[in-house]
C-alpha positions in Angstrom: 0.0 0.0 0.0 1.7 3.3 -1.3 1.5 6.0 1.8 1.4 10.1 0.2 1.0 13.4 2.3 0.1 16.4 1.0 1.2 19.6 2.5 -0.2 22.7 2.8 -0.3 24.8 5.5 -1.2 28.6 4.1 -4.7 30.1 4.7 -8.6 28.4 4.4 -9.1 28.7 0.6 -5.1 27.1 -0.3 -6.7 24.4 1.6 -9.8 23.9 -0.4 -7.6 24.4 -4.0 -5.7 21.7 -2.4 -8.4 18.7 -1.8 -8.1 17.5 -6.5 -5.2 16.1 -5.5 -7.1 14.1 -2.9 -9.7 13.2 -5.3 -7.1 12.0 -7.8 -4.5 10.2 -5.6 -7.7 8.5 -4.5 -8.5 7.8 -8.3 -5.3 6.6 -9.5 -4.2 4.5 -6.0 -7.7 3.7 -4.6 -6.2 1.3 -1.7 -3.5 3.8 -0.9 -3.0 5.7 2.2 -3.1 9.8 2.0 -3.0 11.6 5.0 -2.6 15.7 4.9 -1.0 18.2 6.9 -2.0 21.7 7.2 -2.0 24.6 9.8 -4.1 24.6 13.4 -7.3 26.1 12.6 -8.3 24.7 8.8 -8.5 21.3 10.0 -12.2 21.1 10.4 -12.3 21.7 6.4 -11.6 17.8 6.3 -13.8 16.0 9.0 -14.8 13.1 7.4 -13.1 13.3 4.3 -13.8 10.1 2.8 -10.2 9.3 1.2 -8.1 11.1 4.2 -6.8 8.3 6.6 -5.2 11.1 8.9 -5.6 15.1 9.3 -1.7 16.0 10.7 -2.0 19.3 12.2 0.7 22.2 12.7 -0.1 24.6 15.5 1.8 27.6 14.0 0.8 29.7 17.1 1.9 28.1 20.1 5.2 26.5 20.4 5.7 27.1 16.7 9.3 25.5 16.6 8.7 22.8 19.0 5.4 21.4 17.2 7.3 21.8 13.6 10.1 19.4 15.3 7.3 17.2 16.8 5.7 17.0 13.4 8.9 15.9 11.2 9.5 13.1 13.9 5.9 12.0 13.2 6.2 12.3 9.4 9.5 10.4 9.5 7.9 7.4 11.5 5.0 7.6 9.3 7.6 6.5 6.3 5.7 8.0 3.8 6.4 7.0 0.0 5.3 10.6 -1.0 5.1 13.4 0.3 4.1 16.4 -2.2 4.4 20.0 -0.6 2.2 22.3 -2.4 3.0 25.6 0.2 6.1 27.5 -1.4 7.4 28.4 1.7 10.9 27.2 4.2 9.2 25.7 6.8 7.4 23.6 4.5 10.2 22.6 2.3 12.6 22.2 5.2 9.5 19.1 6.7 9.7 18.2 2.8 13.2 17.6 2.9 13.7 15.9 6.4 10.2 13.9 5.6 12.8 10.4 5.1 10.2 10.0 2.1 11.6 8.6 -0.9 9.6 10.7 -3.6 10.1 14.3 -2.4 7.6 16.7 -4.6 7.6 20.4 -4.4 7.2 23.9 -6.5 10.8 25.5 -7.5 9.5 28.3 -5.6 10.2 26.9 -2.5 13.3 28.1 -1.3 14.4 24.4 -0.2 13.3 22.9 -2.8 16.9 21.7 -4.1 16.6 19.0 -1.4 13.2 17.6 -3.2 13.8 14.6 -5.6 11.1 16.6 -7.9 10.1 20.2 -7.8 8.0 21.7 -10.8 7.5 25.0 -12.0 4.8 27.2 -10.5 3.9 30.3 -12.6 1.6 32.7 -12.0 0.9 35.0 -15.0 -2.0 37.5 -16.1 -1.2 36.4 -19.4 -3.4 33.8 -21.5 -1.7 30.1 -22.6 -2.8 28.7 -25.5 -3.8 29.9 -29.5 -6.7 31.3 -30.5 -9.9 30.6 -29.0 -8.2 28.3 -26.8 -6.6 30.8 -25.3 -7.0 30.8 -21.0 -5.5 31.2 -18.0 -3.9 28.5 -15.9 -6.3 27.7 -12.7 -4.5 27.3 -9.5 -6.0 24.0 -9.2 -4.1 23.3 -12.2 -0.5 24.1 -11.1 -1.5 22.1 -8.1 -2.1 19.0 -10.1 0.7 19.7 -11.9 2.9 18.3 -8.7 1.4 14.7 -9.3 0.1 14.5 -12.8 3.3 12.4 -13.7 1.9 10.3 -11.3 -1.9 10.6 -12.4 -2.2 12.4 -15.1 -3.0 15.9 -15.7 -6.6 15.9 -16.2 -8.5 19.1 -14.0 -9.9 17.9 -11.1 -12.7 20.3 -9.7 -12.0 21.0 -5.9 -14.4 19.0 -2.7 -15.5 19.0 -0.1 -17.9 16.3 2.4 -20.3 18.1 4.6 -21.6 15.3 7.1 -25.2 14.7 7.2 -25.3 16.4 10.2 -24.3 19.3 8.8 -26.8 19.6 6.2 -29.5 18.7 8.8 -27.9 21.7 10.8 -29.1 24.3 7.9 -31.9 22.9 6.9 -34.1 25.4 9.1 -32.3 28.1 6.5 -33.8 26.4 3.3 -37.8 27.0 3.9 -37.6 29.7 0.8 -35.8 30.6 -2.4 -32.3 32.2 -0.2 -28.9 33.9 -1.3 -25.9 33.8 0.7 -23.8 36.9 0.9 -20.1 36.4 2.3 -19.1 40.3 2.6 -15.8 40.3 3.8 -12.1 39.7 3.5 -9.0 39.9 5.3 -7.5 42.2 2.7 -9.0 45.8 2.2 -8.2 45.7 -1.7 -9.7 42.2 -2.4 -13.1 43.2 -0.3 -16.1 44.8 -2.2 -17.0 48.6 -0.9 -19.8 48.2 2.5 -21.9 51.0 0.1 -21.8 48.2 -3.0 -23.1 45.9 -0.7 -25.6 48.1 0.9 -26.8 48.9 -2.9 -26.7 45.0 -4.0 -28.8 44.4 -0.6 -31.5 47.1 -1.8 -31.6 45.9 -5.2 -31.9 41.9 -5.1 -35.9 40.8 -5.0 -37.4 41.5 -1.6 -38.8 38.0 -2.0 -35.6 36.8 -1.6 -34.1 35.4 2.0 -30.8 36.4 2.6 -28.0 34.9 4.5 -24.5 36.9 5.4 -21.7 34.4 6.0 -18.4 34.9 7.8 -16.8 34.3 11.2 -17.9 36.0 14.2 -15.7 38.7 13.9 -17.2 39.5 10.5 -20.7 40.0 12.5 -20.4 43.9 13.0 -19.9 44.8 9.8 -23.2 42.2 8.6 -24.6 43.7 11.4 -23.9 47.3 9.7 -25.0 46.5 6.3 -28.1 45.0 7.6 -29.2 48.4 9.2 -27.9 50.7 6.2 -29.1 47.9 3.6 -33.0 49.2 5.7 -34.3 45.3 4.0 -36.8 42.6 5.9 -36.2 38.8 5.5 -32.2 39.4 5.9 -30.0 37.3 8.6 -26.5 37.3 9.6 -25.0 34.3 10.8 -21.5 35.8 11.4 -19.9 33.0 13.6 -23.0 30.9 13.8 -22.0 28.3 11.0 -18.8 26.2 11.1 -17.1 26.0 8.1 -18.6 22.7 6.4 -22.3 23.8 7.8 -21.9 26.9 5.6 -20.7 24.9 2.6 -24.1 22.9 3.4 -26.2 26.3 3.1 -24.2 27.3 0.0 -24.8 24.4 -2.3 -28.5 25.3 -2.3 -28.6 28.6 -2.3 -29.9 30.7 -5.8 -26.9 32.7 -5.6 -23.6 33.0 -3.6 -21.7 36.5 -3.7 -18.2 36.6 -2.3 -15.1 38.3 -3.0 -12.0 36.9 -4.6 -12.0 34.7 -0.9 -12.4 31.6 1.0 -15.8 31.6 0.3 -15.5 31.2 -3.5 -13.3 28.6 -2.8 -15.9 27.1 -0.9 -18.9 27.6 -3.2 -16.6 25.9 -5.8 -16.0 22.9 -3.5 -19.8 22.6 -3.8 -20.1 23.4 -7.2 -22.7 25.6 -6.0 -23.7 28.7 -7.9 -21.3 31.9 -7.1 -21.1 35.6 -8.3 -17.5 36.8 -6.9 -16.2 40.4 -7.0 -12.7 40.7 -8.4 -11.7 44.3 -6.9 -7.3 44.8 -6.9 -7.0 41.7 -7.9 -7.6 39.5 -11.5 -9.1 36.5 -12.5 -6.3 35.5 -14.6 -3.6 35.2 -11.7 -5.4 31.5 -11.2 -8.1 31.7 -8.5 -11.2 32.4 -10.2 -14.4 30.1 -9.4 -14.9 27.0 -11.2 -18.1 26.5 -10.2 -20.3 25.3 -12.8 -22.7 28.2 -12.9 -20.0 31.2 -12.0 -19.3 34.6 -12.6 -16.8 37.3 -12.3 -17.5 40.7 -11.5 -14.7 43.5 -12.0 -14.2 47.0 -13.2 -14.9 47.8 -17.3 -12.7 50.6 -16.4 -8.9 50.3 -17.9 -6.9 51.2 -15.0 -3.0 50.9 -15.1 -2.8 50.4 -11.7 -4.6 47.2 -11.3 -3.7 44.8 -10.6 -2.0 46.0 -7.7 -0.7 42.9 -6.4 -0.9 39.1 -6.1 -3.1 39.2 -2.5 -4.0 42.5 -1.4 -3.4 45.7 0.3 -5.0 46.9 3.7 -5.6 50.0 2.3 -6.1 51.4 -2.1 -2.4 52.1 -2.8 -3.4 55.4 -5.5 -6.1 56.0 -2.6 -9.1 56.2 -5.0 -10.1 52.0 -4.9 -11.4 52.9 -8.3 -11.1 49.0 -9.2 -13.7 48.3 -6.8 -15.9 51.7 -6.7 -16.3 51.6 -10.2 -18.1 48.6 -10.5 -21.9 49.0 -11.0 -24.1 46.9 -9.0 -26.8 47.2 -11.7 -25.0 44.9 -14.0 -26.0 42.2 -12.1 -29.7 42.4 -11.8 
């Protein structure tokens, strides 16, 4: 029985880009064992994953040199035949590199990755690949797969995710009417769409329509804000109130999901549930657009030579005008 790991340890939504190599190891080496390690505080992503035999976790808070120690000892004992590090960062290359595994898989990016028996190419480009009408941009999920496709093959794999039962029976008491699902804000000014744009897109959708505002509990004042400026009935915020999987439950059935370029994209993707996301300092052609079946990008018609600014985001408009998110109009979606 062949034994990988998979490592990434970066935010929530690296995470859920992360789980086609799941679904593919699983594919190609259905008896095999894949375990995945990835930073305290994403874990519950994977509860019940189906193919995962193990959830390794790196508490990058608390001890942060003693646990990475702890956790090469473990992965060393574990004598894994693979392990393939998709994070492109030292501390991951250097549990890569001391991981005793024979097949050593990384991106050259990663400043060990000398020490890996493999490392591939990881390009991020806002130009198109391809001729002619097959001209596109290369997905995230595809660089990803890129690390194993030697191994698989290099098919795209849409990202997953296994709500439990439980969870779905959690929000069922949301689904008694036609309901969107509004996940407002980000940890990066530039990347988040204006309160005022959401207040307007609040005003505008049909009052018939139940809405749902998503995020963690400290995302609650500003739902709570947009609630009383947005002046609507049959609105709700569940800042905090959801766990991560419960609200991937509520967003596969919702008529709509709007997010920014965010975890909860990512996360309406994982469902292939319906998503609208709001592309602000940031492009879809960087590699972390929705691939959602029914999906759509919203960004600026405007030509602005400043945008994109930057691969993540800024906490604050860098010109000081945010005139790649300020300039969309909200009417273009109704």
């Amino acid at each position: 029985m062949k034994k990988f790991l998979i490592i990434q340890t970066a935010f929530i939504g690296d995470v859920i880009l992360a789980t086609p190599l799941i679904e593919k190891l699983h594919e190609f080496y259905p008896n095999a064992q894949i375990d995945f390690l990835l930073r305290k505080g994403n874990e519950s992503l994977l509860i019940g994953h189906p193919y995962i035999h193990e959830v390794l976790i790196w508490d990058k808070k608390n001890n942060k040199i003693k646990n990475l120690l702890q956790l090469i000892n473990q992965i060393r004992a574990n004598k894994y035949d693979y392990v393939i590090n998709i994070h492109r960062y030292f501390s991951s290359g250097l549990i890569t590199a001391l991981s005793g595994a024979e097949n050593k898989i990384g991106f050259d990016k990663n400043p060990l990755s000398f020490l890996f028996t493999k490392k591939i190419k990881h390009i991020i480009s806002p130009f198109s690949i391809g001729e002619g009408q097959g001209m596109r941009h290369k997905h995230e999920v595809e660089r990803n797969i890129d690390l194993i496709s030697s191994i698989t093959d290099s098919k795209l794999t849409a990202p997953k995710l296994y709500p439990s039962e439980s969870d779905y029976k959690e929000t069922i008491k949301y689904k008694t009417q036609k309901y969107v699902c509004i996940a407002p804000t980000s940890v990066w000014f530039t990347k988040q769409f204006p309160k005022n744009k959401w207040v307007e897109l609040l005003q505008k959708l049909p009052a018939e329509l139940k809405i749902y505002l998503l995020g963690a509990s400290s995302d609650k004042p500003f739902c709570d804000e947009l609630m009383k400026q947005s002046n609507r009935n049959n609105i709700e915020n569940l800042c905090g109130k959801l766990s991560l999987l419960q609200s991937a439950a509520l967003m596969n059935d919702a008529a709509m999901n709007y997010t920014n370029d965010s975890a909860p994209m990512h996360l309406a993707s994982a469902m292939n549930a319906p998503v609208t996301a709001f592309f602000c300092s940031t492009i879809p052609a960087f590699g972390f657009g929705p691939l959602s079946d029914n999906s759509k990008v919203i960004e600026t018609t405007i030509n602005l030579d400043c945008r994109p600014c930057g691969l993540h985001g800024f906490n604050a408009c860098p010109k000081g005008h945010f005139k790649c998110a300020e300039s969309i109009e909200v009417t273009s979606l109704l």
